[in-house]
KOLDREN-254863 format. One line per 2 residues: their letters; for each residue x, y, z of N, C-alpha, C. Coordinates in pm, 1 decimal, m for minus. Example, Ala and Ser with C-alpha at 12.3 -4.5 7.8 and 13.67 -1.06 7.14 Angstrom:
as	1319.0 m569.0 780.0 1230.0 m450.0 780.0 1320.0 m330.0 780.0 | 1285.0 m225.0 708.0 1367.0 m106.0 714.0 1290.0 3.0 787.0
END
This chain:
xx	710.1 m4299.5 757.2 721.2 m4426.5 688.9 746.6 m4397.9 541.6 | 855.3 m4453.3 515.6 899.4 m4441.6 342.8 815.7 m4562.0 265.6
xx	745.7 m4525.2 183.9 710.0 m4632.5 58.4 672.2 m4595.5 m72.2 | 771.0 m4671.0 m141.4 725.3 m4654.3 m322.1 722.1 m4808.1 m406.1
xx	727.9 m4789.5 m481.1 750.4 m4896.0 m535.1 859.3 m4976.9 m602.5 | 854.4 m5088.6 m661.4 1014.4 m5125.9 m705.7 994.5 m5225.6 m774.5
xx	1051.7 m5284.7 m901.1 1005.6 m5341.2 m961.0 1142.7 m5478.1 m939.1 | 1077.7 m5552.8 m886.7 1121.5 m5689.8 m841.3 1155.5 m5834.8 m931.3
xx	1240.9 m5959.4 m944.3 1223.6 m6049.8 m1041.7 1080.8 m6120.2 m913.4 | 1011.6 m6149.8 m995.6 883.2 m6253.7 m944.4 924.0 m6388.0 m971.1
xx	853.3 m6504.0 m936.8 950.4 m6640.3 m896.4 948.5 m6693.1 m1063.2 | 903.8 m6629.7 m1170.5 918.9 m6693.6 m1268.4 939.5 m6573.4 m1406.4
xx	1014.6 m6568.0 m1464.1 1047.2 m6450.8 m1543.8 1015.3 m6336.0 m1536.7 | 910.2 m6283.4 m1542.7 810.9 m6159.5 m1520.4 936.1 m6074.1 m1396.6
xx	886.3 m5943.8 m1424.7 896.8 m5854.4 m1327.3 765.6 m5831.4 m1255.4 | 777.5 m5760.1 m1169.5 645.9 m5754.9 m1055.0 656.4 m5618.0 m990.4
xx	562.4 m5514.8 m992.0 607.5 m5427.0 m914.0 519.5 m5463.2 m794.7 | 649.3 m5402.3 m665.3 630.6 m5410.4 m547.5 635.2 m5317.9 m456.0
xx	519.4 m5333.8 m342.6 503.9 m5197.3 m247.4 607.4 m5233.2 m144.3 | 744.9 m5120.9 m160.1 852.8 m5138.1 m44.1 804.0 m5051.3 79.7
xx	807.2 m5120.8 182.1 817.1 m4999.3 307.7 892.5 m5013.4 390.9 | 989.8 m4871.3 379.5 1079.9 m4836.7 497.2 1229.6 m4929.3 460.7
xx	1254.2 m4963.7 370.4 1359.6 m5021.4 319.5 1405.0 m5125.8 407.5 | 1354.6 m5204.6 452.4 1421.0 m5285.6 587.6 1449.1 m5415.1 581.6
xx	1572.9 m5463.2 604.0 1647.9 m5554.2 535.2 1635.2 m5661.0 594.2 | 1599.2 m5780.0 577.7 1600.1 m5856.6 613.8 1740.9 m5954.2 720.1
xx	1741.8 m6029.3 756.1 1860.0 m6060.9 847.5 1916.4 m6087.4 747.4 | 1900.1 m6176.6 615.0 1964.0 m6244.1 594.6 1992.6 m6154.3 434.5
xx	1968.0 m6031.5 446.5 1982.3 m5976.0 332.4 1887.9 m5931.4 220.4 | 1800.3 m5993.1 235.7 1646.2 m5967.5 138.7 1555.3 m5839.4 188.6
xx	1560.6 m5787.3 55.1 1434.5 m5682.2 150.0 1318.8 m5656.6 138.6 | 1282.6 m5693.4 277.8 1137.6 m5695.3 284.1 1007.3 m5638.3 232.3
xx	899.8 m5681.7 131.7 851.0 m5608.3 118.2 706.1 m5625.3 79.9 | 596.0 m5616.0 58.1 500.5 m5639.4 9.8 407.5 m5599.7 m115.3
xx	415.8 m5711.8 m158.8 372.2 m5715.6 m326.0 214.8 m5578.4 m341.0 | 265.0 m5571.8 m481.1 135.9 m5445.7 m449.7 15.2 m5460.7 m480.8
xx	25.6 m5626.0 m516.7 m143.3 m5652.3 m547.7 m260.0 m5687.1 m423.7 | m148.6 m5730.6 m300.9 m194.7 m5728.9 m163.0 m212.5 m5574.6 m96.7
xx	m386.0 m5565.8 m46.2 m358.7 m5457.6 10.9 m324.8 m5448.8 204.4 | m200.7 m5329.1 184.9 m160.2 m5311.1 316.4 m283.9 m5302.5 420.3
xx	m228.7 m5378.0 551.5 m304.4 m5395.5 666.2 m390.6 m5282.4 734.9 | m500.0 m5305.4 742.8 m604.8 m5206.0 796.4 m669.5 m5241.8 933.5
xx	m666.5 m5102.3 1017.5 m750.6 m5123.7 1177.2 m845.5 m5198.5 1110.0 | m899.8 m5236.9 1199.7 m1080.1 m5352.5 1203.3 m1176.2 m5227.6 1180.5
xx	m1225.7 m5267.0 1087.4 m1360.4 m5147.5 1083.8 m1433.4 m5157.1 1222.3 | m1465.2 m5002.1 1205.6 m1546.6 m4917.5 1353.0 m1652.6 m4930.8 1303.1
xx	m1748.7 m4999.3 1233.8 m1863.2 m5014.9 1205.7 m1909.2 m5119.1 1253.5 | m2011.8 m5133.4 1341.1 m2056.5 m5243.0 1446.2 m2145.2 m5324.0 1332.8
xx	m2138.5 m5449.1 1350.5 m2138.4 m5579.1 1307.9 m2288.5 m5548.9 1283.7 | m2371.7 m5547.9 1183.0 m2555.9 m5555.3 1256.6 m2619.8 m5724.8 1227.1
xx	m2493.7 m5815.6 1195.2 m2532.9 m5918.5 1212.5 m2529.6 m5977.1 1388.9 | m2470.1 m5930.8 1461.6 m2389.7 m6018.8 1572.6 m2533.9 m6030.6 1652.1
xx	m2675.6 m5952.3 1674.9 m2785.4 m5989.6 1761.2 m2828.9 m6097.1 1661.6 | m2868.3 m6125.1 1535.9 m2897.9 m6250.7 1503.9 m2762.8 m6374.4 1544.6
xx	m2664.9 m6372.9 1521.9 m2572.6 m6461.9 1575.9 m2614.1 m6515.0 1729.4 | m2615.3 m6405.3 1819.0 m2668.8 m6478.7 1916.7 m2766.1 m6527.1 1931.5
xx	m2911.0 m6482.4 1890.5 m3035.8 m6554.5 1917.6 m2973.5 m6695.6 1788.0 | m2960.0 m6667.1 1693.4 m2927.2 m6837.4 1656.9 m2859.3 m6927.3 1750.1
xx	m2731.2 m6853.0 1804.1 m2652.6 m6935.4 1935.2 m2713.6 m6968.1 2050.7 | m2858.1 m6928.4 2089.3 m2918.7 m6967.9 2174.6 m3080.1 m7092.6 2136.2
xx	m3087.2 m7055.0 2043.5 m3187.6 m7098.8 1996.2 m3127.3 m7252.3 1968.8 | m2984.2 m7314.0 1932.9 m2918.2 m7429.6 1852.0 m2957.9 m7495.2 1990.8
xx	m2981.2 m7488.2 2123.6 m3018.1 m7546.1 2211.0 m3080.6 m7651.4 2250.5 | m3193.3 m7566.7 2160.2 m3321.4 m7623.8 2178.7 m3404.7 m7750.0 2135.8
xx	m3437.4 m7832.4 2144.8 m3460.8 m7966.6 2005.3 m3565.8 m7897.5 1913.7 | m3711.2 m7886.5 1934.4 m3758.5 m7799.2 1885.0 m3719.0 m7668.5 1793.7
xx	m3665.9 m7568.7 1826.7 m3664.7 m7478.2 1782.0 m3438.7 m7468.4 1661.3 | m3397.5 m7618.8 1684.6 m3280.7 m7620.5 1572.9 m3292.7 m7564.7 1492.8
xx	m3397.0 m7568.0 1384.7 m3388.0 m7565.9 1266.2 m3426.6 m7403.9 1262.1 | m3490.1 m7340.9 1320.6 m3446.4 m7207.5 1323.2 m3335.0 m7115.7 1356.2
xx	m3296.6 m7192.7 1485.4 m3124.1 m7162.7 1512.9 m3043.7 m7155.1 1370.9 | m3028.3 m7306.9 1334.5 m2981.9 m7307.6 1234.4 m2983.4 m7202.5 1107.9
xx	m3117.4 m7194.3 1063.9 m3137.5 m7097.5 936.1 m3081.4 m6925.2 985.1 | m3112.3 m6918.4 1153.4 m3081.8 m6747.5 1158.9 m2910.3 m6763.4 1207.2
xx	m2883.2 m6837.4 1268.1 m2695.2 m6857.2 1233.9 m2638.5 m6863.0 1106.7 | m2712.2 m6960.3 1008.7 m2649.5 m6911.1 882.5 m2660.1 m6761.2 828.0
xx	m2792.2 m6734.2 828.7 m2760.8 m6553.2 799.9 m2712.6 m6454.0 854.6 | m2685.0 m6507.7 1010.2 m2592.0 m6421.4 1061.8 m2445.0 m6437.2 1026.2
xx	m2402.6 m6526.2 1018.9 m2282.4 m6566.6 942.4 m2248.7 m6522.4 778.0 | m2332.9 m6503.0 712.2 m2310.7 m6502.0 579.8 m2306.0 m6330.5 595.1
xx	m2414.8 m6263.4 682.0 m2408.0 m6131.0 644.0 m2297.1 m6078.4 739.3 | m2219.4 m6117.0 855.3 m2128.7 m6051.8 928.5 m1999.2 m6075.1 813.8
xx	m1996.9 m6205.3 711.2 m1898.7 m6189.1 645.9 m1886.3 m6103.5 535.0 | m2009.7 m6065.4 504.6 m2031.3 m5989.4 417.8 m1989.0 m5872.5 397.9
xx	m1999.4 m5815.4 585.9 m1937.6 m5695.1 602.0 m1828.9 m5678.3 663.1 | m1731.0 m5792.1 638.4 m1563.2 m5804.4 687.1 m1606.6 m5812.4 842.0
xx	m1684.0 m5873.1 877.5 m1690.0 m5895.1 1027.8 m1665.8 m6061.8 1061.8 | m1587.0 m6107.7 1175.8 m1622.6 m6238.1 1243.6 m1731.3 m6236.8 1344.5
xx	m1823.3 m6365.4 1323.3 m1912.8 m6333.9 1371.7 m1958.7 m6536.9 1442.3 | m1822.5 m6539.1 1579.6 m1821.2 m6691.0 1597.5 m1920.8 m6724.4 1715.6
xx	m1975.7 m6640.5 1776.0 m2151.9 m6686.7 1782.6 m2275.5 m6714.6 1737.0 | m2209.2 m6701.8 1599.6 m2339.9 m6755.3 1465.0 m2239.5 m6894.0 1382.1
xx	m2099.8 m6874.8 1396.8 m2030.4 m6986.5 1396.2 m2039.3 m7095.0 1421.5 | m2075.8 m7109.9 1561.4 m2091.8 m7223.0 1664.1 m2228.4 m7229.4 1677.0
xx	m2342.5 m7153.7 1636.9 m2468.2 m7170.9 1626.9 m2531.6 m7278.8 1506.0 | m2440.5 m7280.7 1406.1 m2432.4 m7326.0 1268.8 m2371.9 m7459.3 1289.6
xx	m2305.7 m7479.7 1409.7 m2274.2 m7630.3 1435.1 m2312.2 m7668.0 1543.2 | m2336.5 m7611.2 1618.9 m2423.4 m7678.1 1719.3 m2553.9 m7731.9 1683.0
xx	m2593.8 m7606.8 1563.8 m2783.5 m7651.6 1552.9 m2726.6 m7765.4 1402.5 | m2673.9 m7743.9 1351.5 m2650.0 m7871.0 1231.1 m2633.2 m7978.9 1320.2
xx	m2549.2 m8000.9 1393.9 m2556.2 m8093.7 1495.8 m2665.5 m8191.6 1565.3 | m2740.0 m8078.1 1600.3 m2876.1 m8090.4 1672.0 m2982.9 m8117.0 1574.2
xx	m2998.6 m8080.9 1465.5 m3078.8 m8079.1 1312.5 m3052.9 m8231.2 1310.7 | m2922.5 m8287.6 1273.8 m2914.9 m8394.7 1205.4 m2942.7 m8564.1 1304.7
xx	m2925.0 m8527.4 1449.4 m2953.2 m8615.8 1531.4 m3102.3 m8623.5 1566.1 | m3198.1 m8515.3 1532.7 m3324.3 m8527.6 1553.9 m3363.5 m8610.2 1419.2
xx	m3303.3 m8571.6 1318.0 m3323.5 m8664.8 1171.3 m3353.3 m8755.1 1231.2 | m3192.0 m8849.9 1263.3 m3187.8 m8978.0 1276.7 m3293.2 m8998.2 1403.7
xx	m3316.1 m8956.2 1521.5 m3373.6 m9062.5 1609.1 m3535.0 m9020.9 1531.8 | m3583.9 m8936.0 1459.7 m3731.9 m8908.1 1426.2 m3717.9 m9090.9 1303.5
xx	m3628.1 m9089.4 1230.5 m3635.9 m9177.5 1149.4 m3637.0 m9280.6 1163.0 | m3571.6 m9337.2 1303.1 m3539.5 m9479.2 1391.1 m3675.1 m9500.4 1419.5
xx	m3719.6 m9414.0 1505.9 m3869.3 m9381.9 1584.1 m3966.7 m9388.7 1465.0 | m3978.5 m9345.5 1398.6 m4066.2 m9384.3 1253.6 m4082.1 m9525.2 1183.4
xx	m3946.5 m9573.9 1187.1 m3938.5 m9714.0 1130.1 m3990.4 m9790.5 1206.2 | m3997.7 m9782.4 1316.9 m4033.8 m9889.7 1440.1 m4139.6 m9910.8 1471.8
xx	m4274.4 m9768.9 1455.6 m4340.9 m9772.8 1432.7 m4400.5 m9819.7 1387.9 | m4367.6 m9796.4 1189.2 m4446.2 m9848.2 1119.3 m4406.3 m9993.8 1116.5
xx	m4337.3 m10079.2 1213.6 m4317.0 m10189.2 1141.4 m4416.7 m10247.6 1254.1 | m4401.4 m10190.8 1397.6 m4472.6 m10249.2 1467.1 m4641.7 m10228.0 1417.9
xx	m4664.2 m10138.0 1347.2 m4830.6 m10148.9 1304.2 m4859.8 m10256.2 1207.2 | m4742.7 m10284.0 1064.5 m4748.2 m10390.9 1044.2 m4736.4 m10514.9 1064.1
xx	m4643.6 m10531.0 1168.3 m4681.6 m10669.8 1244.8 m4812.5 m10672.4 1298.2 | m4891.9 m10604.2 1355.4 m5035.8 m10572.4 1396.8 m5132.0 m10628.3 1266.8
xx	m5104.1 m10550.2 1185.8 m5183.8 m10579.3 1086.6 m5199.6 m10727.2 1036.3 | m5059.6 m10786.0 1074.8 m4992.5 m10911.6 978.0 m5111.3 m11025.0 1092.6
xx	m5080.7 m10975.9 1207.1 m5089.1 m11077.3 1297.3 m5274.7 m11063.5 1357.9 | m5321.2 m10972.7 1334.8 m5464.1 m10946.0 1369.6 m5512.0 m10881.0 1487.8
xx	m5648.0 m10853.3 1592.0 m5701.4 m10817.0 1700.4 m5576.9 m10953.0 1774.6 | m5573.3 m10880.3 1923.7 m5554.9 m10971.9 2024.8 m5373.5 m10971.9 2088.3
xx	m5370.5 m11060.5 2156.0 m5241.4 m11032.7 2226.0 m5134.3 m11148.2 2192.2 | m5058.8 m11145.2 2098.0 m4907.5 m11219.8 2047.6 m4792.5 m11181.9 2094.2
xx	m4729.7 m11308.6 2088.2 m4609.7 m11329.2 2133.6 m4514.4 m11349.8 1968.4 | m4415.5 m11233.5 1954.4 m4373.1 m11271.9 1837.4 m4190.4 m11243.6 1878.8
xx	m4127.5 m11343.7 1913.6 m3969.6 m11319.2 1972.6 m3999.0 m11275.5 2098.9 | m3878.8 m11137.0 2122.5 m3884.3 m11119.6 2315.7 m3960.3 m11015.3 2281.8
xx	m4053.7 m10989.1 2196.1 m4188.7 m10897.6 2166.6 m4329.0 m10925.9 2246.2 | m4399.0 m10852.8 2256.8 m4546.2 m10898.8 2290.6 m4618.6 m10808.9 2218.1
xx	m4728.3 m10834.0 2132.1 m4788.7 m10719.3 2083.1 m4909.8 m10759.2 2126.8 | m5021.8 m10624.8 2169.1 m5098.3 m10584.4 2207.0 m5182.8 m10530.0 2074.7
xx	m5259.0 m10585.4 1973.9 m5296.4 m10524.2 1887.8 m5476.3 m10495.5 1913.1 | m5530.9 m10418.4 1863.5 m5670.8 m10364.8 1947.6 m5694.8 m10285.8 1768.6
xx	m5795.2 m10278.3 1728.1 m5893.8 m10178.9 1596.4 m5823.1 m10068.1 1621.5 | m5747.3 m10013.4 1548.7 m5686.8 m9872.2 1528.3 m5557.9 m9864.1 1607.4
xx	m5489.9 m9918.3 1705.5 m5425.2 m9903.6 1842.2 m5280.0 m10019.3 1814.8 | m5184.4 m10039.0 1896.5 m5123.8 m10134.2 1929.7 m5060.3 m10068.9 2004.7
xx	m4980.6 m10175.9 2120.5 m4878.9 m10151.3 2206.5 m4744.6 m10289.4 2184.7 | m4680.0 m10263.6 2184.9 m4568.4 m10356.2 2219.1 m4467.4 m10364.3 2310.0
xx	m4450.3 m10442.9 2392.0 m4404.3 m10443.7 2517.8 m4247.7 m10563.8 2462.9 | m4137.4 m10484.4 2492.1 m4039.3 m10604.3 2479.2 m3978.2 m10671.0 2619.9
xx	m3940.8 m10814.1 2602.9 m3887.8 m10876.3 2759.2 m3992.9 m10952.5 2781.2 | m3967.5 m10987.7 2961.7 m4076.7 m11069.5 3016.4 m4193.3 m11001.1 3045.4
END
């Protein structure tokens, strides 16, 4: 393989030197070549990934409802450190969206489930001991307790 360099017009006044290889002409006359601030293409490093066992236990863990938010946190560090070391690493990828996924829908129904709650204790409170009818509600309010039953 022939390569040196060559000093090229660049798309705006400047010259540019450029890494030619193998002189090879394009169809249409241009010759091909690659600039020398890009470096030429390299095998995949032979150095095994030591993120990819956290990638998977995060990818298994995003499963879980419980255990998301750990998925989550060990997919992100498996991700950040496989990139770290020029590795892809798309079982900590998809761990990172599956458990964000899973993270953010437990948000919402914990927060739905929370509101409803507390509103049904304050209607309790509002309304006193004993058993009301408030809309297609029924509340069941009792010292410390309530139930609410909706429908007939």
């Amino acid at each position: 393989m022939r390569a040196y360099y060559e000093d090229v017009k660049c798309r705006d006044i400047r010259v540019c030197p450029v890494l030619v290889i193998n002189e090879h002409r394009h169809r249409y006359g241009h010759l091909m070549s690659i600039p020398a601030d890009r470096p030429l293409a390299t095998a995949p490093s032979s150095t095994p990934d030591a993120y990819r066992t956290f990638g998977i236990v995060g990818f298994v863990l995003s499963f879980f409802v419980i255990l998301n938010l750990a998925g989550l946190a060990i997919s992100i560090i498996a991700l950040v450190g496989s990139r770290r070391q020029g590795h892809r690493n798309g079982l900590a990828l998809a761990g990172v969206v599956i458990a964000g996924a899973g993270v953010a829908v437990t948000l919402v129904i914990v927060f739905v489930l929370g509101a409803t709650v507390v509103d049904a204790g304050q209607t309790c409170a509002r309304l006193g001991e004993g058993v009301h009818t408030a809309g297609p509600a029924t509340y069941t309010c009792g010292p410390g307790s309530f139930y609410v039953r909706y429908g007939g």
